[in-house]
C-alpha positions in Angstrom: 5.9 91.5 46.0 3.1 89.0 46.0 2.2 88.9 42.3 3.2 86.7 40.2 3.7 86.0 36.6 1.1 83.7 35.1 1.5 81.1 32.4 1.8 82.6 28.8 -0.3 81.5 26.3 -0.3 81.6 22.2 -3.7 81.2 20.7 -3.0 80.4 16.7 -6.0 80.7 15.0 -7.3 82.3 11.7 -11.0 83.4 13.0 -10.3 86.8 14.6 -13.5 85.7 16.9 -11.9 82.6 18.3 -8.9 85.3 19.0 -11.1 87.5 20.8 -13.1 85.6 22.9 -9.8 83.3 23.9 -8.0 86.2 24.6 -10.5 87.7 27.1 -12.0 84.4 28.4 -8.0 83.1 29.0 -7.0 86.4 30.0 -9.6 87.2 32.8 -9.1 83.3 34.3 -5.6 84.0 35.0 -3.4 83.1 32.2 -1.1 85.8 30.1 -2.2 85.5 26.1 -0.6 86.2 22.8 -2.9 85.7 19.8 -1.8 84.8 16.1 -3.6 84.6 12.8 -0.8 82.5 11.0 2.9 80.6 11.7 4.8 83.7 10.7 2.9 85.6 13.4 3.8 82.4 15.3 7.3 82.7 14.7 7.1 86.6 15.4 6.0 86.0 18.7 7.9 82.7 20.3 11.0 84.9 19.3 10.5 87.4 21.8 8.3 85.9 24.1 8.6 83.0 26.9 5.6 80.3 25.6 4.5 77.8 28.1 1.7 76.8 26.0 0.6 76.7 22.8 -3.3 76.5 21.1 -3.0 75.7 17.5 -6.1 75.3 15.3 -5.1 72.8 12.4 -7.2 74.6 9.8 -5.5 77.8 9.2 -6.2 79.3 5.9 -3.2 78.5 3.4 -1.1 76.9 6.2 -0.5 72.9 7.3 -1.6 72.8 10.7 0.8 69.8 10.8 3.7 70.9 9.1 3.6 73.5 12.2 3.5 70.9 14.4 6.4 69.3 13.3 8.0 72.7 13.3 7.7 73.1 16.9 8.4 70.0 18.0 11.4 70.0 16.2 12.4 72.8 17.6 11.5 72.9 21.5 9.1 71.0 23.6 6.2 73.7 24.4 3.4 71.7 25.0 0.3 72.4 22.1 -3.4 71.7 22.7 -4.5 71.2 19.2 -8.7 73.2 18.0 -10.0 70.3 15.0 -12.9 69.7 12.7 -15.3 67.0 14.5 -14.5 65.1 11.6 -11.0 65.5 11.6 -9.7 62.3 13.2 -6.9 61.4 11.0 -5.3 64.9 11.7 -5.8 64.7 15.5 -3.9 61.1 15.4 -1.1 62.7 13.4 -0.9 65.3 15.7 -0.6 63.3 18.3 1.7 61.0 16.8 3.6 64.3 16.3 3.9 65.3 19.6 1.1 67.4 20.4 -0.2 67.1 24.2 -3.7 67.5 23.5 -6.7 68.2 21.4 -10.3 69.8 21.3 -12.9 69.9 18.4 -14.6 72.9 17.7 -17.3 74.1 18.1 -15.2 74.1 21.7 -15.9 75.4 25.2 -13.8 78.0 26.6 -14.5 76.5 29.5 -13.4 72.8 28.8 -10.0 74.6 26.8 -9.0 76.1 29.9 -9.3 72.7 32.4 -6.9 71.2 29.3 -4.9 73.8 29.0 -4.3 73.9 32.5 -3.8 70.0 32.6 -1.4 70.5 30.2 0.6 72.9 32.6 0.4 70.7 35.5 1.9 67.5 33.5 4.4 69.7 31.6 5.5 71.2 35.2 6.4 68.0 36.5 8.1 66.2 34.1 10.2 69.7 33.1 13.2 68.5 35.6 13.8 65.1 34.3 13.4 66.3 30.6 15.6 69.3 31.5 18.8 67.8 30.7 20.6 69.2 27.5 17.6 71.6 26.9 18.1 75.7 26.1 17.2 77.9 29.2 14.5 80.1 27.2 13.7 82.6 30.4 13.9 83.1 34.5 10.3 83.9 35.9 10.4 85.3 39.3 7.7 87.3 41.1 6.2 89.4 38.5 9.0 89.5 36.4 10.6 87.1 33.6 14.1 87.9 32.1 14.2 86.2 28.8 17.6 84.4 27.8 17.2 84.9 23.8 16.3 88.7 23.5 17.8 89.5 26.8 14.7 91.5 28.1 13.3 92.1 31.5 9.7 92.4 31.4 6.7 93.0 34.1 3.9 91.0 33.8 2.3 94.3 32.7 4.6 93.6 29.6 6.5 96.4 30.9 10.1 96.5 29.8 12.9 96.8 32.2 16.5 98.2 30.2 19.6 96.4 31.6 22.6 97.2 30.7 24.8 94.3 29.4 26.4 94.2 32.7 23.2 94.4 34.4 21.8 91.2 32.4 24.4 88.8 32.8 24.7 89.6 36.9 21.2 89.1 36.7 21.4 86.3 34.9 23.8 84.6 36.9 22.0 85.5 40.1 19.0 83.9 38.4 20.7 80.5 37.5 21.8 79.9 41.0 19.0 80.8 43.8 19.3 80.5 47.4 22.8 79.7 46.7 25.6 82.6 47.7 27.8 83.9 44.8 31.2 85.3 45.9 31.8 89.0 44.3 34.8 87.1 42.2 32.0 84.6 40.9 30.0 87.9 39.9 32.4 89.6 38.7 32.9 87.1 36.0 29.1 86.1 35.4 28.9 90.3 34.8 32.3 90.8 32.8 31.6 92.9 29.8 35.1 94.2 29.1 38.1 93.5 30.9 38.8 97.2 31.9 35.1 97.5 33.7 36.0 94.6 35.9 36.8 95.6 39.7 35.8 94.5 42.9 33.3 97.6 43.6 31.9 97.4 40.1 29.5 94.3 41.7 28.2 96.6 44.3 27.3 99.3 42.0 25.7 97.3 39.6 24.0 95.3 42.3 22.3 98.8 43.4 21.2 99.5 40.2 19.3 96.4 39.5 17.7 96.8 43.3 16.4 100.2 41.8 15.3 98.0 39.1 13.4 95.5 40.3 12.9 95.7 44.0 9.8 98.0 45.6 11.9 98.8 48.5 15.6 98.6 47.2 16.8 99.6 51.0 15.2 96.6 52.0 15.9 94.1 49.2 13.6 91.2 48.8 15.7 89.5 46.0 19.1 90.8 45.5 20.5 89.8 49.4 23.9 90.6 50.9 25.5 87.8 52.8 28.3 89.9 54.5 31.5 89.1 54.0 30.4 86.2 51.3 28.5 87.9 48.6 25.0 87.8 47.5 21.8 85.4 47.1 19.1 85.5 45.0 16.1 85.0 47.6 12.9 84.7 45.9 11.6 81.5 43.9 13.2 81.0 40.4 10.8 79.3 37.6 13.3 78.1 34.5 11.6 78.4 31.3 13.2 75.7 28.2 
């Protein structure tokens, strides 16, 4: 399978016009987007979803732009471009000071928002193994698929929902924390242990066979899920972490 699953972004932003014309100017330059009128909607949304990046304009109606700042910063490390006033340079030093990444002043162009954004990415992407450490796996991105850790959903990049079965998510997680790396059917079997009575050797294979229906195109020919005989299995395809 030679898609893969873009960067997802979350536009916050009180002007449904801004919404609309980041959503499709984002959308059609390759980036996934979520849009949000206010920080409940916020909330809503980085509950079920994977964020890699967050635009956050400042002046929302009723709201402190940098109260939500200090929200998310408190609470993970997704990087936030931050839409201000032209006028507004106390808040963008605060901000900054904060922990934002970045900032723009409207009026803005799309244009210019996406080279950040996607600065952003690239600087955020290589420091993500040394600030790693300690930090909550938030989702596995493979192909065009990302299994999130928190609501324990597979989804296409489609937004397509995959159902797993409990089973089904923790092999799948397990396969997902260790790629290119051989699990033994013991190691599997524990990752995958639901309730002591389901747990026997051949349970592995079955539920192996169901996620290749799952997720591969050709499960007779598996791209992901490999058999090493007489070891176990290997995850085979690239593995993003999300934190």
């Amino acid at each position: 399978m030679s898609e893969t699953m873009p960067p997802h972004i979350l536009v916050i932003d009180d002007d449904p016009q801004i919404r609309a014309l980041l959503q499709e100017y984002l959308g059609a330059n390759g980036l996934r987007v979520s849009v949000a009128s206010s920080g409940k909607d916020m909330a809503r949304i980085l509950n079920d979803d994977a964020i890699d990046l967050i635009v956050l304009d400042l002046r929302l109606a009723g709201e402190d732009g940098m109260a939500i700042v200090r929200s998310l910063r408190d609470e993970s490390s997704i990087p936030i471009v931050m839409l201000t006033g032209v006028r507004d340079e106390a808040d963008r030093v605060m901000g900054l000071e904060l922990g934002a990444d970045d900032y723009l002043t409207k009026p803005f162009s799309p244009r210019e928002l996406l080279a950040r954004i996607r600065t952003v990415l690239r600087r955020a992407r290589s420091m993500a193994p040394r600030a790693a450490r300690g930090r909550e796996i938030r989702a596995y991105r493979f192909a065009e698929f990302e299994l999130s850790l928190r609501t324990r959903r597979l989804k296409r990049s489609d937004g397509t929902q995959i159902a797993l079965t409990n089973g089904e998510f923790n092999l799948l997680a397990a396969l997902l924390a260790s790629p290119e790396r051989i699990l033994t059917r013991d190691q599997l079997l524990e990752a995958s242990r639901v309730h002591d009575n389901e747990v026997y050797d051949r349970a592995i294979d079955i539920q192996i066979l169901r996620l290749r229906r799952k997720i591969e195109r050709d499960p007779a020919q598996p791209q992901f899920i490999v058999t090493e005989r007489g070891a176990g299995y290997v995850f085979s395809a690239p593995v993003e972490v999300i934190y």
